[in-house]
Every structure is written in C-alpha cells, then in structure tokens.
MDAnalysis code that builds the backbone (N, CA, C; Angstrom):
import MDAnalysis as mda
import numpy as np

u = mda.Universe.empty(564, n_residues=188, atom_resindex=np.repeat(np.arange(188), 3), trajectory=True)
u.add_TopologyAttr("name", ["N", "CA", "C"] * 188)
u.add_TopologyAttr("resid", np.arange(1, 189))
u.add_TopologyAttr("resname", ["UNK", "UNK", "UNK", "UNK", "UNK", "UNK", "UNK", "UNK", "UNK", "UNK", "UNK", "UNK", "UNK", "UNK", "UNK", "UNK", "UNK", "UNK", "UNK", "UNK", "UNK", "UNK", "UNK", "UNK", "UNK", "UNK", "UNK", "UNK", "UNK", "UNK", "UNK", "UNK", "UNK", "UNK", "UNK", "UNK", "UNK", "UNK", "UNK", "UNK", "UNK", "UNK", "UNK", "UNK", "UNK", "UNK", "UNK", "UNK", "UNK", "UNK", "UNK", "UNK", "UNK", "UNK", "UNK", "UNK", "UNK", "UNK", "UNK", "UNK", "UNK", "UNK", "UNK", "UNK", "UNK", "UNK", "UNK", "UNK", "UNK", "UNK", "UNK", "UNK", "UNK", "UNK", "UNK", "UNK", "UNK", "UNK", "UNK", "UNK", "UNK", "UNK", "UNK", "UNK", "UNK", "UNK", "UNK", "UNK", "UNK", "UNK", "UNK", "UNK", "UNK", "UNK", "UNK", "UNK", "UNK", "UNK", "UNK", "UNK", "UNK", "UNK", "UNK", "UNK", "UNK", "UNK", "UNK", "UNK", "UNK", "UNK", "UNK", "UNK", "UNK", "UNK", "UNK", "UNK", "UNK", "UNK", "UNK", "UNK", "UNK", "UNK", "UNK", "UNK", "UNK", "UNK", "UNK", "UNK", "UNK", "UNK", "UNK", "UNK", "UNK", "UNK", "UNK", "UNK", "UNK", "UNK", "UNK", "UNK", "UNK", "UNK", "UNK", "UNK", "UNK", "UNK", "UNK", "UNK", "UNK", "UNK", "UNK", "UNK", "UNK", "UNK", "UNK", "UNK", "UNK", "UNK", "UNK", "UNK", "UNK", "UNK", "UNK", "UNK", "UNK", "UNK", "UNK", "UNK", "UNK", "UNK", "UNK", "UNK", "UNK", "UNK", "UNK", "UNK", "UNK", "UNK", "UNK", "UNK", "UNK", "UNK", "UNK", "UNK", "UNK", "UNK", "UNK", "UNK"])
u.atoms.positions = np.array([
    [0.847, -1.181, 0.000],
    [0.000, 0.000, 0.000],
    [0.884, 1.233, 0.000],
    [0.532, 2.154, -0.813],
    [1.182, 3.296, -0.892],
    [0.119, 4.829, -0.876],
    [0.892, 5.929, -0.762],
    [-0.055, 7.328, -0.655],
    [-0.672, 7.494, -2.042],
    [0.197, 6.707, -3.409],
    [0.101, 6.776, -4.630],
    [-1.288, 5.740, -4.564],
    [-1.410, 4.537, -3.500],
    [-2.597, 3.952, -4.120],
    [-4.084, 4.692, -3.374],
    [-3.622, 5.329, -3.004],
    [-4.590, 5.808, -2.294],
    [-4.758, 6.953, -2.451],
    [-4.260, 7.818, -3.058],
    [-4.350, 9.113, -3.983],
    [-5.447, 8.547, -4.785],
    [-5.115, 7.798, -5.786],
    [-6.129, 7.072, -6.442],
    [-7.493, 6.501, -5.993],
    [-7.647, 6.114, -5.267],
    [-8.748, 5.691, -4.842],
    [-9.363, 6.963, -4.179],
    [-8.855, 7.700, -3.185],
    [-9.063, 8.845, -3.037],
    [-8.819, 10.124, -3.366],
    [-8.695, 10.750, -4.169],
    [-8.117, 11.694, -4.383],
    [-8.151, 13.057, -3.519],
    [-9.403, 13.317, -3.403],
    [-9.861, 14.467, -2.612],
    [-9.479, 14.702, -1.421],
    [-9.518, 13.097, -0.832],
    [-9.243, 12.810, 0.789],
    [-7.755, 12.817, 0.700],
    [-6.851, 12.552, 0.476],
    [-5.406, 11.870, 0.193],
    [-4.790, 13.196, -0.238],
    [-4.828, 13.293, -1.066],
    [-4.225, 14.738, -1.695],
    [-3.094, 14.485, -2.029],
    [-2.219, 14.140, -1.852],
    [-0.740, 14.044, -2.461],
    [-0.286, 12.447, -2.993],
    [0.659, 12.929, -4.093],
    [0.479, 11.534, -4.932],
    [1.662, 10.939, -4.642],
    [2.409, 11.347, -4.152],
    [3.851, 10.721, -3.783],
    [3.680, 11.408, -1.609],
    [4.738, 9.696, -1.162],
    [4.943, 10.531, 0.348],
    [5.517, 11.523, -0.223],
    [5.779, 12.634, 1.304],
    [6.646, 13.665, 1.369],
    [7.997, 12.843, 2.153],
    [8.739, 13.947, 1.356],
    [10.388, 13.361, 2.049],
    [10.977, 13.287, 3.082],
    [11.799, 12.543, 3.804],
    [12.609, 13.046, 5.064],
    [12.949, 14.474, 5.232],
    [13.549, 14.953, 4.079],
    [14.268, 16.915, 4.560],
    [12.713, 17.479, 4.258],
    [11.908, 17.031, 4.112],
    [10.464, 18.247, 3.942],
    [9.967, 17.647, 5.791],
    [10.034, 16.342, 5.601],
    [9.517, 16.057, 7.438],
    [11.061, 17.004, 8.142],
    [11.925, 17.025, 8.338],
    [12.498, 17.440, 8.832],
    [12.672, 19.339, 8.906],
    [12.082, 19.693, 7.936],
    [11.633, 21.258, 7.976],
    [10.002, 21.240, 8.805],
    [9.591, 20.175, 8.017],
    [8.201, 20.690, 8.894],
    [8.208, 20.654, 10.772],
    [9.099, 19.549, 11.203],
    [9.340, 19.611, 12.907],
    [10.658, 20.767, 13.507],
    [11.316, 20.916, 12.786],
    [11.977, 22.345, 13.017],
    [11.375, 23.540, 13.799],
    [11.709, 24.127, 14.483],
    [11.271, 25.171, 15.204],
    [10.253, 25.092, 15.615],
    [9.663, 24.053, 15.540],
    [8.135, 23.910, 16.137],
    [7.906, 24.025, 18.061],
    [9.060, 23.456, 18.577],
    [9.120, 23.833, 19.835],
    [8.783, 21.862, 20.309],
    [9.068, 20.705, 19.343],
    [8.682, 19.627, 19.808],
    [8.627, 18.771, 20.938],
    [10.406, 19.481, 21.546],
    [11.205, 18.882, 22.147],
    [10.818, 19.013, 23.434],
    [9.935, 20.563, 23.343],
    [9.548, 20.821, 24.914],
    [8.016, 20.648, 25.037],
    [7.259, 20.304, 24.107],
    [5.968, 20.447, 24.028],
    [5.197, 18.682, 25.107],
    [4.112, 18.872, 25.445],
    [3.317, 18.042, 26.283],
    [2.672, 17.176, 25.549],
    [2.082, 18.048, 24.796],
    [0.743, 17.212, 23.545],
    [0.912, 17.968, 22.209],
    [1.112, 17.055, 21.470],
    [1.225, 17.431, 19.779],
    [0.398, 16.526, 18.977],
    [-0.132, 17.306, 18.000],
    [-1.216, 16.897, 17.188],
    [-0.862, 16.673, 16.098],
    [-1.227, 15.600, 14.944],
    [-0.702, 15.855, 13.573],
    [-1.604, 15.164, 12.918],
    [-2.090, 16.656, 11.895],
    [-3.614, 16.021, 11.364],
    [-3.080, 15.485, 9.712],
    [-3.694, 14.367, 9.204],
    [-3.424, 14.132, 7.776],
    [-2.085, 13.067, 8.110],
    [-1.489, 12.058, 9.046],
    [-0.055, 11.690, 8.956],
    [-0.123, 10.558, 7.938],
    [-1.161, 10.353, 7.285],
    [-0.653, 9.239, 5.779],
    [0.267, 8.276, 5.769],
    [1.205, 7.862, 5.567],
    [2.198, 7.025, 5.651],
    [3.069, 7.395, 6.945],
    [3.269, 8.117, 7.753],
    [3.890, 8.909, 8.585],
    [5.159, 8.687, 8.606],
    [5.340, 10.035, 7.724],
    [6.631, 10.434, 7.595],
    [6.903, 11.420, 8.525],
    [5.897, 12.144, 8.497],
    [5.912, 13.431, 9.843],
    [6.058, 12.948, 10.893],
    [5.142, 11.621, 11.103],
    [4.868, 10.899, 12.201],
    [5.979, 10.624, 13.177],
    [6.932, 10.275, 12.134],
    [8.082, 9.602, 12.459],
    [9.250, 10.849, 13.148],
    [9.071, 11.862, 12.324],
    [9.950, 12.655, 12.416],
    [9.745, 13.266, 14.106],
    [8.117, 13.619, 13.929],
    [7.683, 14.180, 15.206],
    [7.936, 13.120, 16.422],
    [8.150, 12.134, 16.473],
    [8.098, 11.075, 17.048],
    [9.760, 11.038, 17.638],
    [10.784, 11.661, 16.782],
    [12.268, 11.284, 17.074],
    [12.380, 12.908, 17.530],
    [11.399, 13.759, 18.009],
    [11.971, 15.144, 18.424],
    [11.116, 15.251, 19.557],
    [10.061, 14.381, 20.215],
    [9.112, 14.660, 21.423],
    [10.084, 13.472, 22.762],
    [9.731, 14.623, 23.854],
    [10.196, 14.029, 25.033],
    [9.417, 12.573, 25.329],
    [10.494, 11.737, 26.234],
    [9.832, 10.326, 26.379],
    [8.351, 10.585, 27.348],
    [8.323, 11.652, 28.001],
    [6.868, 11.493, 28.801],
    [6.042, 12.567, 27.693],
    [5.974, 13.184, 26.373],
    [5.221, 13.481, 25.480],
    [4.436, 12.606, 24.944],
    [3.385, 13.142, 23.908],
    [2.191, 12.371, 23.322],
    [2.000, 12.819, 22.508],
    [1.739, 12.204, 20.949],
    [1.359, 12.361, 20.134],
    [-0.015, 11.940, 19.953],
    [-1.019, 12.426, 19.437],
    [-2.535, 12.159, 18.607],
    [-2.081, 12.425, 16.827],
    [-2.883, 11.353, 16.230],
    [-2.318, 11.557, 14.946],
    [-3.520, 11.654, 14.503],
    [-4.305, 12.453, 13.454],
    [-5.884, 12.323, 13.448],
    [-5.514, 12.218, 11.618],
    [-6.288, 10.639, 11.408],
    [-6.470, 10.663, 10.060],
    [-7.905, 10.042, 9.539],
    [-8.280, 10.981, 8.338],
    [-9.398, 10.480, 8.224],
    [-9.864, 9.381, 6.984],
    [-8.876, 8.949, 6.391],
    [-8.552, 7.995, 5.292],
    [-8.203, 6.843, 6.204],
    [-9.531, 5.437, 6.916],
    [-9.451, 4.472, 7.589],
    [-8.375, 3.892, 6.527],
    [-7.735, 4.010, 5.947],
    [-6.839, 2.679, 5.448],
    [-5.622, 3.189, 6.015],
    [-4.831, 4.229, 5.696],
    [-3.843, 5.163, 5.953],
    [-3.969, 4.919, 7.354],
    [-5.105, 5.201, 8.649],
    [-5.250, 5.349, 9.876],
    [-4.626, 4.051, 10.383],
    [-5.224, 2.871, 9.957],
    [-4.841, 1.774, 10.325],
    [-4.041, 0.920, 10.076],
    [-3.293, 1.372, 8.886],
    [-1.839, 1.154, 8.236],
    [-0.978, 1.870, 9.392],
    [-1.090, 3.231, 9.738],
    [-0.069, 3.710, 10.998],
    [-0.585, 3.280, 11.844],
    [-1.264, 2.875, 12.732],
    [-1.517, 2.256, 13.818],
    [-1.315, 1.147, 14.146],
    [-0.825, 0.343, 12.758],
    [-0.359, -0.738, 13.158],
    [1.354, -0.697, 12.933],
    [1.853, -0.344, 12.301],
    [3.153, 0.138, 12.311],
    [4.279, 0.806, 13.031],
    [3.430, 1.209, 13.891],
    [4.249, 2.017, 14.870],
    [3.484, 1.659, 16.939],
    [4.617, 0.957, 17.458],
    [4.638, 0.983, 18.524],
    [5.146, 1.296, 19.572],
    [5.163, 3.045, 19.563],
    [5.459, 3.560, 20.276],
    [4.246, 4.418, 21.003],
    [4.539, 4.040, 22.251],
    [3.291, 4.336, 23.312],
    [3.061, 5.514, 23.792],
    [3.709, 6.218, 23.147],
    [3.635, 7.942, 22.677],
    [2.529, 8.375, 21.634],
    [2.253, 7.846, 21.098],
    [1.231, 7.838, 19.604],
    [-0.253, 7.425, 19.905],
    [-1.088, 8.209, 19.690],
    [-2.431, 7.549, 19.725],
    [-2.857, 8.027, 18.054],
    [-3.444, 7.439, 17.234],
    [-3.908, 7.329, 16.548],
    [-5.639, 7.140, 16.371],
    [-5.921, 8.255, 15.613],
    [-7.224, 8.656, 15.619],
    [-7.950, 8.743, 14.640],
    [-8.831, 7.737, 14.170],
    [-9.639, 7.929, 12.917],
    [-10.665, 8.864, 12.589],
    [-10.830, 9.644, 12.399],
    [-11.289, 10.806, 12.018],
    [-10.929, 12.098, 11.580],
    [-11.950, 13.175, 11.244],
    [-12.354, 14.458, 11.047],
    [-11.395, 15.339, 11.491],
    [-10.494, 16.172, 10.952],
    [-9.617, 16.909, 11.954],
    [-10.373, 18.341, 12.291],
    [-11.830, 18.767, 11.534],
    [-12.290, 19.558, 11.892],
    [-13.171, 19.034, 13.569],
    [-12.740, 18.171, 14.132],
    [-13.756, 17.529, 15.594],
    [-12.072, 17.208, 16.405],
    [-11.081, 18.563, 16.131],
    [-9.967, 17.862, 17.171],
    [-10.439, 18.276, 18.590],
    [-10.936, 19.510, 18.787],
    [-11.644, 19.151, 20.176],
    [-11.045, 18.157, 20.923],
    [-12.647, 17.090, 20.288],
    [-13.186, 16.077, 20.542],
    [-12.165, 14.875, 21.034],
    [-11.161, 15.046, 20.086],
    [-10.021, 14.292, 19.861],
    [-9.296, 13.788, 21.020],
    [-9.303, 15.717, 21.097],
    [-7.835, 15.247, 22.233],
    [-8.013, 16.019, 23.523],
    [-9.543, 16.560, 23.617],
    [-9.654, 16.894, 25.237],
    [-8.868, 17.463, 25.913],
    [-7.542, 18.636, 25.342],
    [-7.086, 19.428, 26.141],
    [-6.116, 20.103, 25.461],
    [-5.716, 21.292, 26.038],
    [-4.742, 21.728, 25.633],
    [-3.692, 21.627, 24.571],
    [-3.056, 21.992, 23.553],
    [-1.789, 21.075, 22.665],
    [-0.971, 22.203, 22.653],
    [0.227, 21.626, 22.522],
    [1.330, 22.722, 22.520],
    [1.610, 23.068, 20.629],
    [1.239, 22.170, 19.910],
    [1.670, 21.863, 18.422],
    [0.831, 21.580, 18.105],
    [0.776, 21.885, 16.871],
    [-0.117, 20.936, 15.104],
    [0.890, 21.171, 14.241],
    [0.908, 20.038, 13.868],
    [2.015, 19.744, 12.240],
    [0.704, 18.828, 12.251],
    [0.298, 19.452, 10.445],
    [-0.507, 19.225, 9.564],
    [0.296, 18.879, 8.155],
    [-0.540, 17.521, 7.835],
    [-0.323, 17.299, 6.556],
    [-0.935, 17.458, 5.237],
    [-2.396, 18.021, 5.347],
    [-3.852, 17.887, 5.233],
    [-3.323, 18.658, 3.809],
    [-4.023, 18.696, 2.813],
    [-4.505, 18.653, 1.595],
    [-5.099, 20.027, 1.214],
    [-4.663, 21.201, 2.355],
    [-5.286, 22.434, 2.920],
    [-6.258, 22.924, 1.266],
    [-5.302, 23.212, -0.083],
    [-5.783, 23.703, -1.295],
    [-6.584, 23.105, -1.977],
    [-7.177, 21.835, -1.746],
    [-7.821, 21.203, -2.425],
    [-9.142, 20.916, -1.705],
    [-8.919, 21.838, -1.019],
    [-10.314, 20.957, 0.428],
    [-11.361, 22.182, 0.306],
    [-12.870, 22.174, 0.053],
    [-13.536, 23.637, -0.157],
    [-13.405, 24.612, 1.292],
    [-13.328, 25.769, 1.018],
    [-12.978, 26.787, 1.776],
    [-13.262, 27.120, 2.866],
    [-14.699, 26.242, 2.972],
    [-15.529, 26.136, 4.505],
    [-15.131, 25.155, 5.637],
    [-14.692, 24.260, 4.770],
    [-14.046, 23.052, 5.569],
    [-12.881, 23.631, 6.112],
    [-12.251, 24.516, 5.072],
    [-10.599, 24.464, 5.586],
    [-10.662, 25.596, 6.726],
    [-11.642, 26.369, 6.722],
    [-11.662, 27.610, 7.788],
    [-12.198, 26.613, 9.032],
    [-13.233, 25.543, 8.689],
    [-13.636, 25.045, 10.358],
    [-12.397, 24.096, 10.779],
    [-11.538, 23.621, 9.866],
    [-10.243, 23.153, 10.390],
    [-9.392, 23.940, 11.506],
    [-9.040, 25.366, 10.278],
    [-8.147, 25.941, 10.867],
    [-8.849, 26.759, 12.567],
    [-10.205, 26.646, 12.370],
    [-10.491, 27.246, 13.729],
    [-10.321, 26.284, 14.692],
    [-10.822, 24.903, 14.777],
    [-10.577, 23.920, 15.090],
    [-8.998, 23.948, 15.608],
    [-7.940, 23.978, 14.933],
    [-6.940, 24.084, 14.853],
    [-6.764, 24.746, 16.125],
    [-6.828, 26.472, 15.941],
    [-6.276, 28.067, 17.047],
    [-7.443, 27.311, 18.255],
    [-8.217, 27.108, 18.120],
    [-9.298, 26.623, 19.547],
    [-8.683, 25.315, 20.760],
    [-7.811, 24.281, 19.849],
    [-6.786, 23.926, 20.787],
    [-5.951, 24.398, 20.626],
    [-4.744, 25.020, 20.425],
    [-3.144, 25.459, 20.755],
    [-3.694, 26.337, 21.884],
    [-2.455, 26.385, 22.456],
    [-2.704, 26.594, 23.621],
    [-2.412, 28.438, 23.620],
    [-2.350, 29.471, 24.326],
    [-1.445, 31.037, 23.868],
    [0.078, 30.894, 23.652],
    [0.295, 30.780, 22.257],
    [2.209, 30.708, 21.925],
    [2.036, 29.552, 20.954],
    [1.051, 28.744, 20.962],
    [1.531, 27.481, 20.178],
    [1.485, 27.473, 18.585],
    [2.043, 26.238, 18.549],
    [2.574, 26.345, 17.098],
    [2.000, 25.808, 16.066],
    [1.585, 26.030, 15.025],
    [1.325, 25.076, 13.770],
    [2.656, 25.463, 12.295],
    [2.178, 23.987, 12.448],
    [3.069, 24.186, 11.007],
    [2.645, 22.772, 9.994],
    [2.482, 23.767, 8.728],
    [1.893, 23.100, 7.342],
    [3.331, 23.447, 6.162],
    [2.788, 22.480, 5.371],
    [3.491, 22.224, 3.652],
    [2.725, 23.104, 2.990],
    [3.023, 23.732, 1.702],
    [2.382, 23.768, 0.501],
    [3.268, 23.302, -0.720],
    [2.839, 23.189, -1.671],
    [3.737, 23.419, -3.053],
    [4.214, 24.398, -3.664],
    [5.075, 24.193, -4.251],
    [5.549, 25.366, -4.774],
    [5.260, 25.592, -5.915],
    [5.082, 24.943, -6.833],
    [4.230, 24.872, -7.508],
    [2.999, 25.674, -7.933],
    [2.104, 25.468, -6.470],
    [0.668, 25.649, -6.567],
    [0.818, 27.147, -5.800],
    [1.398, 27.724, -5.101],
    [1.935, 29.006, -4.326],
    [0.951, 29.757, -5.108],
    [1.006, 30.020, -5.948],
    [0.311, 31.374, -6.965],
    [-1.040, 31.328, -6.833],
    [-1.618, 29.758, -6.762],
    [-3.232, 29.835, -7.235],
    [-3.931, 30.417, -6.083],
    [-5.110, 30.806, -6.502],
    [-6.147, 31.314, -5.413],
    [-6.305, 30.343, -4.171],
    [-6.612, 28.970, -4.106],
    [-6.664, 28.457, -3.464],
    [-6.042, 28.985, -2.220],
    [-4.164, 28.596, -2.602],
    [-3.366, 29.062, -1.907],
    [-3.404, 30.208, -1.082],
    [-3.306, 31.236, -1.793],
    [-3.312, 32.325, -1.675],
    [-4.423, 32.889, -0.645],
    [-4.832, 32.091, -1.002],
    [-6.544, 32.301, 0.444],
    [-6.347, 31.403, 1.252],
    [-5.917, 30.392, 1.551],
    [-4.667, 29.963, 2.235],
    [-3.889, 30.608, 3.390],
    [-3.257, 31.211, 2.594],
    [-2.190, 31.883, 3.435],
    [-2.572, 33.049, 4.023],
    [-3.202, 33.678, 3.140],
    [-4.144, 35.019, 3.795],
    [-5.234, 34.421, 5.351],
    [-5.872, 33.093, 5.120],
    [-6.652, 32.478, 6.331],
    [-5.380, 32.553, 7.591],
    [-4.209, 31.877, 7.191],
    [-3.473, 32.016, 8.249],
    [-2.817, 32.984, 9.039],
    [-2.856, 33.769, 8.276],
    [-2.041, 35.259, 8.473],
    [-3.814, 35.708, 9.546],
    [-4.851, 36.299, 9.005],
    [-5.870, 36.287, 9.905],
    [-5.798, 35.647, 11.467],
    [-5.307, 34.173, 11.216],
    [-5.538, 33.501, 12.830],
    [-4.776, 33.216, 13.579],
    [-3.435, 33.891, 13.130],
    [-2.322, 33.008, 13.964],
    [-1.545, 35.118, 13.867],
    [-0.307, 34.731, 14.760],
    [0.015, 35.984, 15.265],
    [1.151, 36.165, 14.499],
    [1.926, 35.350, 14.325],
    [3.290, 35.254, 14.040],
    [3.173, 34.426, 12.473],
    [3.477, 34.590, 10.870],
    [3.406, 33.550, 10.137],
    [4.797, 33.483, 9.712],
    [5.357, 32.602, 9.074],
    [6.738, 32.562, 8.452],
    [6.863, 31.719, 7.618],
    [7.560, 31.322, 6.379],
    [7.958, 30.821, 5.517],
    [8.936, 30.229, 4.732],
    [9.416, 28.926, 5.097],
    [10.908, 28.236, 5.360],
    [10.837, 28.259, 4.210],
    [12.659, 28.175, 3.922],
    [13.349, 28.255, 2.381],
    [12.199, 26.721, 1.560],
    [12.697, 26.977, 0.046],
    [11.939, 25.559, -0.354],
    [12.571, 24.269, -0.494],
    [12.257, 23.549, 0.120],
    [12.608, 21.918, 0.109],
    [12.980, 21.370, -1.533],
    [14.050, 21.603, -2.243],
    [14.015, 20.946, -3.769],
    [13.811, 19.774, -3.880],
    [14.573, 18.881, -2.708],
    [14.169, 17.432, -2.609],
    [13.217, 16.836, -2.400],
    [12.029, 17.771, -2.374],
    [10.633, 16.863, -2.328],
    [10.438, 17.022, -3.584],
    [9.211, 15.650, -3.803],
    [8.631, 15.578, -4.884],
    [6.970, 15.914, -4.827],
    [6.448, 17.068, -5.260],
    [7.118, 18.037, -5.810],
    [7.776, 19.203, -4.798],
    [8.513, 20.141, -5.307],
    [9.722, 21.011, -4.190],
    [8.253, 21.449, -3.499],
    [8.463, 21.950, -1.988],
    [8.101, 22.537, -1.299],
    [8.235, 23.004, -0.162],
    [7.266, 24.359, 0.315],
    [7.386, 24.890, 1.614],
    [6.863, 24.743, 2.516],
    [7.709, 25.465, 4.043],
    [6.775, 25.081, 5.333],
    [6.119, 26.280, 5.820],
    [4.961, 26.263, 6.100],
    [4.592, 27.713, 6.788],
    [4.555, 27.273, 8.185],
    [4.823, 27.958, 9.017],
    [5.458, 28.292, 10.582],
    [4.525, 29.278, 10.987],
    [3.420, 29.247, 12.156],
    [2.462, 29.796, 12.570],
    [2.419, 29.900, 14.041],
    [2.724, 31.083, 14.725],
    [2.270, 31.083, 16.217],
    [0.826, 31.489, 16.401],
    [0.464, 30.672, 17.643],
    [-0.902, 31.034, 17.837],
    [-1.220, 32.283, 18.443],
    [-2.117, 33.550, 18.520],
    [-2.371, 34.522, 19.335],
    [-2.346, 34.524, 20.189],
    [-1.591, 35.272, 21.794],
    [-1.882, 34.687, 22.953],
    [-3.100, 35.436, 23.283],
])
C-alpha cells in the first residue's frame, strides 16, 4: 500500500500523490518547539513520515494524537508504529476538540489544505487556534508549484488572519514536488 494507491482511490481525501520526504519532514518539525511540548497533534499523517519525524523530536513522557481520516492510511499507521507515545485517531480533523480533550502545545498538519472547499478548511483551521494553547505552534506544507493559485493564496491570507506570528521556510528541492513550510504562532 502506498499514498500513490490511495491518492487514487481517493483523491480528494489523500491529496498528495507521492509521500513527502525526510528533509520536507524534517523542515516541517523544526522550530516547532517539539522537544519541549506536552501534547502534539498531527492532522493528515498518511504514511507517517511526519509521524516519524515528530516522534524522534518529542520528550519520552510526550504524546502524540495523529488524526487521520482515510481508515486505510489510519490503520496502516496504527499498526506500524509501537510507540506508546502515539495515539492514533480515525477521524475528522475539523472535531480535534473532541479528539484530544485538552490543551496542545503543536499541530504539524499534513492535510490537503488547497484542495479541500474553503468552509471546511476555515472550520479546520479554527478547530486548529481553539486547541493550541497562547504561543503554540502550527506548522503546514504547501507546493511550490501551486503558491500562486487562489486556493493558496486564500490559504495563506486564512493564516495570516488567525495566527500571530506567520513565516515561511526556504523551499525543500528534494521533495517531490519542491516545497514549503509555513510556521504559525498562535495569538496569545
């Protein structure tokens, strides 16, 4: 099983047709604050590559929730990884609430943000600022590629609106396709 077979079968849900790379997981957990954080969230982890990454930068008494809503992907990482740091969560990342019942210091998102209609992606991202805690962090991919289109672009403008702090890491060439990380503090 791959993200490629399941791009296919899903497209809408899945969103990306190849994993993302080690140096794109390794920009996306960068500065995120992992090392000191309590509870970290990571919505969309697909094959978990993030998973993994976030997983080799959180303290041994930290916790990960991984919220995916593609049951094949969910239960492909849940069975793959046994580390008792990880809970894995099948569902909606617009119901993280629900999820994770408290506080989070982080979100590293993998989610499909440009392809998802505009209503969804705003009850995400509120979803999103409604747990971080005052200071916390998110951090998302885009393409570089796709940077220009409206989608995007309303995108980035949503984030700039909800978060206090936005920023924009150099671009990853080694992903397929190249891309960036956006870096988001939450409002305190």
């Amino acid at each position: 099983m791959s993200i490629t077979t399941e791009f296919l079968r899903r497209p809408l849900m899945t969103g990306a047709v190849s994993a993302s790379s080690r140096r794109l997981a390794c920009a996306m957990t960068e500065d995120v604050g992992l090392e000191r954080a309590r509870l970290v969230v990571e919505l969309g982890p697909g094959t978990g590559v993030f998973t993994d990454a976030i997983l080799a930068r959180l303290a041994p008494d930290a916790r990960l929730v991984a919220v995916e809503l593609n049951p094949v992907l969910a239960a492909r990482l849940a069975a793959g990884r046994r580390d008792p740091r990880l809970t894995v969560v099948r569902g909606s990342a617009a119901e993280l609430a629900a999820a994770v019942g408290e506080p989070v210091d982080a979100v590293v998102s993998g989610l499909p943000w440009t392809v998802m209609p505009r209503e969804r992606r705003g009850h995400i991202l509120d979803a999103v600022t409604e747990v971080l805690v005052p200071g916390g962090r998110f951090t998302t991919f885009a393409y570089l590629h796709a940077a220009w289109t409206p989608p995007a672009r309303h995108f980035a403008a949503e984030l700039s609106h909800r978060f206090d702090r936005l920023e924009r890491s150099p671009v990853v060439w080694p992903n397929l396709p190249p891309a960036f990380v956006h870096r988001a503090v939450r409002k305190p």
